[in-house]
C-alpha positions as CSV (number, residue, x, y, z in Angstrom):
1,X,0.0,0.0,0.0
2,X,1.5,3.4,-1.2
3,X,-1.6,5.8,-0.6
4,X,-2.0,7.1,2.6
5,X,-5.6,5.7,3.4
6,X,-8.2,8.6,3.4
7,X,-10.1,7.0,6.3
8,X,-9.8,3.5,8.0
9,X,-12.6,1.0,8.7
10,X,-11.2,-1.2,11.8
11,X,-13.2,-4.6,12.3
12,X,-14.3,-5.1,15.9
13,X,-16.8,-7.9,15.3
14,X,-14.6,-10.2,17.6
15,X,-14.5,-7.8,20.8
16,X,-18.1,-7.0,20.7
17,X,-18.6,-10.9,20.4
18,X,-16.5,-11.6,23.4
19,X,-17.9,-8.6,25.5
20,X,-17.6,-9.0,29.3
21,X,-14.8,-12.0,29.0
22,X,-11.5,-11.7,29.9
23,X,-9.5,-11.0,27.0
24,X,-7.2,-13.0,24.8
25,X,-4.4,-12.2,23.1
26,X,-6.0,-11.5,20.0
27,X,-8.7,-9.4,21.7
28,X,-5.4,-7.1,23.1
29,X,-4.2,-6.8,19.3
30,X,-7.7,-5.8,18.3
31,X,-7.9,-3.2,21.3
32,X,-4.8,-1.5,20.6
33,X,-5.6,-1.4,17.0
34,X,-8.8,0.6,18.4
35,X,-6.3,2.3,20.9
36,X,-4.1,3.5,17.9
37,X,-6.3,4.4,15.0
38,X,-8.6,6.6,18.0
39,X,-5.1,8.7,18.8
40,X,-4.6,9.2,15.0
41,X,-6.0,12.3,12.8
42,X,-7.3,9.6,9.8
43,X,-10.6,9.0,10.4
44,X,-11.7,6.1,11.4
45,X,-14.6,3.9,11.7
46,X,-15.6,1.1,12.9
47,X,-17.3,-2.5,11.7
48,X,-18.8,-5.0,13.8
49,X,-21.2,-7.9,12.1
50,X,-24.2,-8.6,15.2
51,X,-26.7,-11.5,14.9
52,X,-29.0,-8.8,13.3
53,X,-26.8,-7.7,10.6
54,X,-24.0,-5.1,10.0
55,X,-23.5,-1.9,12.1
56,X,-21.3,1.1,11.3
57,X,-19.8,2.9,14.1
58,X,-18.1,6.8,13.6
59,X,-15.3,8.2,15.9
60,X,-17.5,9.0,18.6
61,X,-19.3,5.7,18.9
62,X,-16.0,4.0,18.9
63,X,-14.8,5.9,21.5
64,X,-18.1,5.0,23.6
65,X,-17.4,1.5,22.7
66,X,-14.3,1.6,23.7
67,X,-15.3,2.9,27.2
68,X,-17.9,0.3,27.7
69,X,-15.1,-2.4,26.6
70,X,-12.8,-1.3,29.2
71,X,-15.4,-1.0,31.7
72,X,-15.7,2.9,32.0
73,X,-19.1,2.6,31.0
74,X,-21.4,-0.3,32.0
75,X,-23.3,-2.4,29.4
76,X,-26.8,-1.1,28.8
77,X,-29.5,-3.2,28.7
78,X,-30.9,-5.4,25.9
79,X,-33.0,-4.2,23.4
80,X,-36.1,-5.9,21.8
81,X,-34.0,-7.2,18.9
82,X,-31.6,-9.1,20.9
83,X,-34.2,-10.7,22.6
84,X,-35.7,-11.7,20.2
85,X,-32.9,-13.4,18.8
86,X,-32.4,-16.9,20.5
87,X,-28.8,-18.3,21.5
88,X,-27.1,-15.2,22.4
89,X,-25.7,-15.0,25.5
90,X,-26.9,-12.0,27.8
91,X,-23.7,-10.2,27.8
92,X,-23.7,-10.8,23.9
93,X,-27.2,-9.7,24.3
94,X,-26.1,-6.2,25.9
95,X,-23.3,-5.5,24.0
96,X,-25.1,-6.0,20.4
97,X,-28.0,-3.7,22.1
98,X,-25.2,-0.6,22.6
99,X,-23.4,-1.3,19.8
100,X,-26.8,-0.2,17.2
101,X,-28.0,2.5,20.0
102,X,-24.9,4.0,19.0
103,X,-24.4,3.3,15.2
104,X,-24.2,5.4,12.7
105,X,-25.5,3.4,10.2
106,X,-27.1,-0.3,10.1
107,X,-27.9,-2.6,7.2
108,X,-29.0,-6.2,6.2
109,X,-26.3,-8.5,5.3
110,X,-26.9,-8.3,1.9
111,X,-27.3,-4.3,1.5
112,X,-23.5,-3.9,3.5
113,X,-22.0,-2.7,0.5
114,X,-24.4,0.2,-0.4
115,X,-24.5,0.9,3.4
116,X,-20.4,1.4,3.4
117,X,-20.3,2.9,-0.1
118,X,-22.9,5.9,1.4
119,X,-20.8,6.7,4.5
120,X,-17.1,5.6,3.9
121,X,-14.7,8.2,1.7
122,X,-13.0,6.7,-1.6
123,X,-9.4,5.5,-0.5
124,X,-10.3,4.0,2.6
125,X,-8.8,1.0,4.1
126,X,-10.7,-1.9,5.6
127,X,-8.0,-3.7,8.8
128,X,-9.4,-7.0,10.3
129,X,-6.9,-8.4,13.0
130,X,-9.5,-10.7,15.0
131,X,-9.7,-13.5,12.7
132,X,-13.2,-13.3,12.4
133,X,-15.9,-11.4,10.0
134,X,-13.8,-13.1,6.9
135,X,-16.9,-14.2,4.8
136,X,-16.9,-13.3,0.8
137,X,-20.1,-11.6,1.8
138,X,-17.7,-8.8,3.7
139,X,-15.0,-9.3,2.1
140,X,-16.3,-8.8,-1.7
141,X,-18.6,-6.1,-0.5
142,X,-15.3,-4.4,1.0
143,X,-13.3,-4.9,-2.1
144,X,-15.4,-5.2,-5.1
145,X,-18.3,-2.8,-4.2
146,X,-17.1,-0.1,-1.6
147,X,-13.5,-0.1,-3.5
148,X,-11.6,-0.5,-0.1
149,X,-8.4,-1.9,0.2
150,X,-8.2,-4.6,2.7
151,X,-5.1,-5.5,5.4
152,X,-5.9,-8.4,7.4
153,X,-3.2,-10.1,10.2
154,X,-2.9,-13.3,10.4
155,X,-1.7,-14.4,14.2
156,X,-0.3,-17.9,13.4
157,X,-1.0,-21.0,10.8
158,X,-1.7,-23.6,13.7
159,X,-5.0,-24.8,12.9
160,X,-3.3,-26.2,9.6
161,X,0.3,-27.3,11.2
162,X,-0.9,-28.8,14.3
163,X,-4.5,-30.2,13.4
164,X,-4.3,-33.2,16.4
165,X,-5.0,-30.4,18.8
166,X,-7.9,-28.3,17.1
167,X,-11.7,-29.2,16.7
168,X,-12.4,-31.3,14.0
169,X,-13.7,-28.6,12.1
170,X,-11.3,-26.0,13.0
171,X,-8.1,-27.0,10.1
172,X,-11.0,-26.5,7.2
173,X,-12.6,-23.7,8.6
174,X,-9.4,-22.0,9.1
175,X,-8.5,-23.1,5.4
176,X,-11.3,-21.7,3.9
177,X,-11.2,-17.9,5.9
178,X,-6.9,-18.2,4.3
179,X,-7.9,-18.6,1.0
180,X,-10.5,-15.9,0.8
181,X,-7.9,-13.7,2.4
182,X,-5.7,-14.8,0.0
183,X,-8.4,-13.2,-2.8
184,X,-9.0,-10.1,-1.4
185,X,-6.1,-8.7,0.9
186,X,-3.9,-6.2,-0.4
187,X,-1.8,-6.7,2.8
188,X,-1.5,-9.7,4.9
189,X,0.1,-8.4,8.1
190,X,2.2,-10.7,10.5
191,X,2.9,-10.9,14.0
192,X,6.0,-12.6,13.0
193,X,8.5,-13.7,10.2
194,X,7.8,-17.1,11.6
195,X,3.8,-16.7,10.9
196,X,4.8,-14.6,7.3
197,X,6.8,-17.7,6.2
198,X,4.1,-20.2,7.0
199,X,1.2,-18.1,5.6
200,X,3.4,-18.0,2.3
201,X,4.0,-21.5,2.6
202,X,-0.3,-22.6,3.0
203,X,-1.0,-19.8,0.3
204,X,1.7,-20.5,-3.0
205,X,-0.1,-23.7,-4.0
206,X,-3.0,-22.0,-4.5
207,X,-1.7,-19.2,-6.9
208,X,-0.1,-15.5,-6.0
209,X,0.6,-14.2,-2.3
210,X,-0.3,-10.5,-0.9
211,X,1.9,-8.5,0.2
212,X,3.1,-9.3,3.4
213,X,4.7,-7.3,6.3
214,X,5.9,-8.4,10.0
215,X,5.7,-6.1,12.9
216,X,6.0,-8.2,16.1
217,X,3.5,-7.1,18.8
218,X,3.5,-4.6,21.1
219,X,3.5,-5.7,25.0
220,X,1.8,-3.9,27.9
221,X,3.2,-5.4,30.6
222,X,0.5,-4.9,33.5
223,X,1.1,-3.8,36.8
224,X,1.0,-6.5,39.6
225,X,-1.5,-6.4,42.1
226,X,-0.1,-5.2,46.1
227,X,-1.9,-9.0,47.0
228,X,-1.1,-11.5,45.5
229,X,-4.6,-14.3,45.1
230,X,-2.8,-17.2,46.3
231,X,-5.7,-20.1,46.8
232,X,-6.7,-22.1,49.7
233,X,-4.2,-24.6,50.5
234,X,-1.3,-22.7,49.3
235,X,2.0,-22.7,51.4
236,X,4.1,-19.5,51.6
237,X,6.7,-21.3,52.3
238,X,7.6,-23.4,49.9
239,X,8.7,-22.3,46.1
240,X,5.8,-21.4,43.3
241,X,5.9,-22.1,39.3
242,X,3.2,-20.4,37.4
243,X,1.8,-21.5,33.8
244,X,-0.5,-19.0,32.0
245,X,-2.6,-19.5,29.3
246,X,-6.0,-21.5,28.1
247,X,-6.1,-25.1,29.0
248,X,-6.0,-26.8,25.4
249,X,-4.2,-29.3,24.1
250,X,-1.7,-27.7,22.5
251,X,-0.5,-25.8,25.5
252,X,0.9,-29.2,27.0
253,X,-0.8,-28.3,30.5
254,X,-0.5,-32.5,30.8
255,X,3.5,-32.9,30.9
256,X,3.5,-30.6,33.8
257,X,0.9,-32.4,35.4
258,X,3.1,-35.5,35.4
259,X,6.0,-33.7,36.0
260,X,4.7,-32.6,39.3
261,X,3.3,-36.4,40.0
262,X,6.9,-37.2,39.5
263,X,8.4,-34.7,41.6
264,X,5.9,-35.9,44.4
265,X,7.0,-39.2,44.4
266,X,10.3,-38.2,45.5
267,X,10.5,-34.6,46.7
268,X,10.0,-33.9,50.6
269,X,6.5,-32.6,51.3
270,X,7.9,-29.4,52.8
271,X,10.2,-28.8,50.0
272,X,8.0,-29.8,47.0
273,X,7.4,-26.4,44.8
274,X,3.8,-25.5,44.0
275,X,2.2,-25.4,40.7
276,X,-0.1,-22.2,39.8
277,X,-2.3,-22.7,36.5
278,X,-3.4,-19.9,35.5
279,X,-6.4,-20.0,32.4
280,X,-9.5,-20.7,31.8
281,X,-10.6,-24.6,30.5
282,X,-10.5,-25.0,26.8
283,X,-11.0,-27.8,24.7
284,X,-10.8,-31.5,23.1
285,X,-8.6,-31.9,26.7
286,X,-10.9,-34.7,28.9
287,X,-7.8,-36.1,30.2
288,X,-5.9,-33.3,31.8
289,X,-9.8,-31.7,32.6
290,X,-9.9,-35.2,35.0
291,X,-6.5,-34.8,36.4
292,X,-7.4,-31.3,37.1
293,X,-10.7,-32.9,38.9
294,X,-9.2,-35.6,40.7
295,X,-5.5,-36.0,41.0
296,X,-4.3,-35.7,44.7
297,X,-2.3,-33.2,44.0
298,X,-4.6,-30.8,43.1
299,X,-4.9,-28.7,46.3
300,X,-1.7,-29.2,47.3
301,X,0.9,-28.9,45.2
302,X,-1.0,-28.1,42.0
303,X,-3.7,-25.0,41.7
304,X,-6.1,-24.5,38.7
305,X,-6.5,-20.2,39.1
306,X,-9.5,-19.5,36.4
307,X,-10.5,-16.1,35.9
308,X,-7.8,-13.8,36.8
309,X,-7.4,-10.3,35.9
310,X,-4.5,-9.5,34.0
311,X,-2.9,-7.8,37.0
312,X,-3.7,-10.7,39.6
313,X,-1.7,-13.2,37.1
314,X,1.4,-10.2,37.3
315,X,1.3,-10.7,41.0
316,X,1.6,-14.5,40.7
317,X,4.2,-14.3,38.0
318,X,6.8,-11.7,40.5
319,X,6.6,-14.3,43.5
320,X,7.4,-17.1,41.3
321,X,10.7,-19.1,40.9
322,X,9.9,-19.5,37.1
323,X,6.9,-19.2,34.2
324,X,6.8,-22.7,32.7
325,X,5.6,-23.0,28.9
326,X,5.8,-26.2,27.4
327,X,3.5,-25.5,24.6
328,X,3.7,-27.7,21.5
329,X,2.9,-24.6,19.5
330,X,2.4,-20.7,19.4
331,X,1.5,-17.6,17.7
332,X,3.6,-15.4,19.0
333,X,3.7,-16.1,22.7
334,X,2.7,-13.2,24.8
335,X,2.8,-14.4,28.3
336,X,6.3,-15.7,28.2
337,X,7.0,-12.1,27.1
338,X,5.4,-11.1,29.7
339,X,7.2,-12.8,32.6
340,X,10.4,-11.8,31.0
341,X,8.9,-8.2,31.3
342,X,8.4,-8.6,34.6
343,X,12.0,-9.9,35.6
344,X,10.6,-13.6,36.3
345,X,12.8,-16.5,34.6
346,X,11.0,-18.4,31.8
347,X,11.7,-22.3,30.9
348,X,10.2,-22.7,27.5
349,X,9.7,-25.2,25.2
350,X,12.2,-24.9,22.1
351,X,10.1,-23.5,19.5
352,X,11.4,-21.1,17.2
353,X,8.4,-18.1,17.3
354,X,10.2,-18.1,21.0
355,X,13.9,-17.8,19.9
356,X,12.5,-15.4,17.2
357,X,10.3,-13.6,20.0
358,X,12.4,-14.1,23.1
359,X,15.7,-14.6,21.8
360,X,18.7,-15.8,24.6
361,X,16.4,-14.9,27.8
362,X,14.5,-17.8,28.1
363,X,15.7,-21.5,29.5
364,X,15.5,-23.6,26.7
365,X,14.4,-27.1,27.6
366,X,12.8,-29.6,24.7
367,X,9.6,-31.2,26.2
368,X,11.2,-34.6,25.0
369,X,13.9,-34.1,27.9
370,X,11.9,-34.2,31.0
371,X,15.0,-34.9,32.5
372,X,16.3,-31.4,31.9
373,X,12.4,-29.6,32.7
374,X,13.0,-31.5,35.7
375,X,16.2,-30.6,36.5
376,X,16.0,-26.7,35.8
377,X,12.9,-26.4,37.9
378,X,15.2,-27.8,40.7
379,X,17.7,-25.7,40.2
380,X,15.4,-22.7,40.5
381,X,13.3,-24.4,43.3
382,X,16.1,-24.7,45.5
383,X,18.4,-21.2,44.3
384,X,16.7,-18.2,44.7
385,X,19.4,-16.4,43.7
386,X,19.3,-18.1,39.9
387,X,16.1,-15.5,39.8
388,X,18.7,-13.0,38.9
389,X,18.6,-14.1,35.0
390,X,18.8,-12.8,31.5
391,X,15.2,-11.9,32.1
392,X,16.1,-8.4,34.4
393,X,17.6,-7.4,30.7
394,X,14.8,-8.6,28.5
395,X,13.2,-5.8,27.2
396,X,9.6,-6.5,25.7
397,X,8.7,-4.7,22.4
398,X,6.6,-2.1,21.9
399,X,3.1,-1.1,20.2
400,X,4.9,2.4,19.4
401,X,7.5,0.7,17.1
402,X,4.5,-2.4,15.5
403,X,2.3,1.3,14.9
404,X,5.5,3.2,13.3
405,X,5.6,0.5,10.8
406,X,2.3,-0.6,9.9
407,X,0.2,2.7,9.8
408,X,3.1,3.8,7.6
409,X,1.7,1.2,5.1
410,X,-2.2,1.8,5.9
């Protein structure tokens, strides 16, 4: 993209979707893409598909829906067309309610393209970085009838690398939104050279590639709580590990599980460190959702946390030894970045978005070696003084510097 865009149409189907849940890492992008394009002087508006059809949102109702996302402002009540509407959820409910109080414009699926062609100025540029509201129907009437160029980001290729630990219907879902990307983008922004090479890789067999850029993510490392939420049972006086993210497959929760077990078998009870675990339950996972249930350690030396804020996990991570991540895959990785942030050592899997991501900071340890997970965890478990790592040098990167080079390309 060479023009500077004369006004930018920023997709926020995917955090009105989510409204009132805690948010995940793609929700932050989307945020600070709200964040960014509301401190520019482009105008900017915004997109968001409800269960009713499409709404429009100016300037000032993205600002107000930015309060009510951040909590500023409560959610409003439903109206009579979300109640109407069956299998919502009520803070769905709510949020679609606000979001058409305070539209500018509305319209049936089928009339989006007239509805954007009478409000949006010629030169504007359509960004989608939530992974969802990709359908031809948007898409074409984007492209083909509004005239808007399109930048989409795509956060990672997993659903087609690592198919064992998606929903079955997740790899050809996923395959279906790259392709039509593939048709319309002019831009394909990355969160990584890692995700540009594998997008490139999925999309050549299937004819020419958009442009592509990579601009790492920004990190806003959060401020730790004064308390920190420790659960019943825990003991102050024995050594922590804390693991954040969603428990899914992919995220390997289960090889700490019997990591601990082993540790248990021969580890003195007042000695043996604690596991924190830190996410909400995802998917396709009965077996570690059982251990979680009933394994004897649960309670004692192993915690499930749910529901955390942001700055209650900060306050965990800063009175642990170490952050554990033993994930079989990732996007981009932003808890391990921040626990760096936050001067707490990281053992990660190898994976190469985290040498890319985290470079030299991190303890490397291959999940094949248990022997070595096992052994660095002791190490740290038994030293307090190996807390003074590479990590009080790590210095996250910043939305400033992703923003300096992709709105120069918007």
């Amino acid at each position: 993209m060479t023009e500077p865009a004369a006004a930018r149409l920023l997709d926020l189907t995917r955090l009105v979707s989510r409204a009132a849940r805690l948010p995940t890492g793609i929700d932050r992008v989307e945020l600070a893409y709200l964040d960014a394009f509301l401190a520019d002087a482009v105008p900017v508006f915004g997109l968001v598909r409800s269960a009713w059809g499409f709404l429009l949102l100016d300037r000032q109702g993205l600002m107000a829906c930015r309060r009510k996302l951040s909590g500023q402002d409560p959610w409003g009540q439903p109206d009579m067309l979300s109640r109407l509407r069956p299998g919502l959820t009520r803070s769905r409910q709510r949020a679609e309610s606000d979001m058409r109080r305070i539209a500018l414009a509305r319209s049936l699926p089928a009339r989006l393209g007239r509805m954007l062609i009478s409000h949006l100025p010629a030169g504007t540029v359509y960004v989608n970085v939530g992974h969802a509201n990709l359908s031809d129907r948007v898409l074409h009437a984007v492209r083909s009838e509004c005239g808007a160029r399109i930048a989409v980001m795509i956060h990672d290729t997993i659903p087609l690398d690592f198919p064992q630990y998606q929903r079955e219907q997740t790899p050809d879902t996923f395959r279906s939104m790259l392709k039509r990307v593939q048709r319309h983008a002019s831009l394909i922004l990355c969160n990584s050279a890692q995700t540009r090479d594998d997008v490139i890789r999925h999309m050549q067999p299937f004819g020419p590639v958009p442009d592509t850029m990579v601009a790492h993510l920004g990190v806003d490392v959060p401020l730790p709580e004064d308390v920190a939420p420790f659960p019943t049972g825990f003991d102050s006086n024995r050594p922590c590990f804390t693991t954040v993210g969603t428990i899914e497959p992919r995220k390997n929760h289960i090889f700490l599980l019997d990591l601990w077990a082993e540790m248990a078998a021969t580890w003195p009870a007042d000695r043996m460190p604690q596991l924190l675990i830190c996410g909400a339950r995802g998917w396709n996972n009965r077996e570690v959702f059982a251990r979680l249930d009933q394994d004897p350690l649960m309670g004692r030396h192993v915690f499930e946390m749910p529901g955390l804020s942001d700055r209650q996990i900060a306050a965990l991570l800063v009175r642990s030894r170490a952050a554990l991540f033993p994930s079989f895959a990732e996007g981009f990785g932003l808890p391990p970045v921040e626990a760096l942030a936050l001067n707490v050592p990281v053992i990660c899997n190898s994976l190469g978005i985290y040498r890319e991501i985290l470079g030299d900071y991190p303890i490397y340890a291959n999940v094949e070696d248990r022997y070595l997970w096992g052994n660095k965890i002791e190490m740290l478990a038994t030293d307090q003084h190996d807390r003074q790592c590479a990590g009080s040098r790590f210095k996250p990167p910043l939305w400033q510097d992703h923003f300096n080079a992709v709105l120069s390309c918007l």
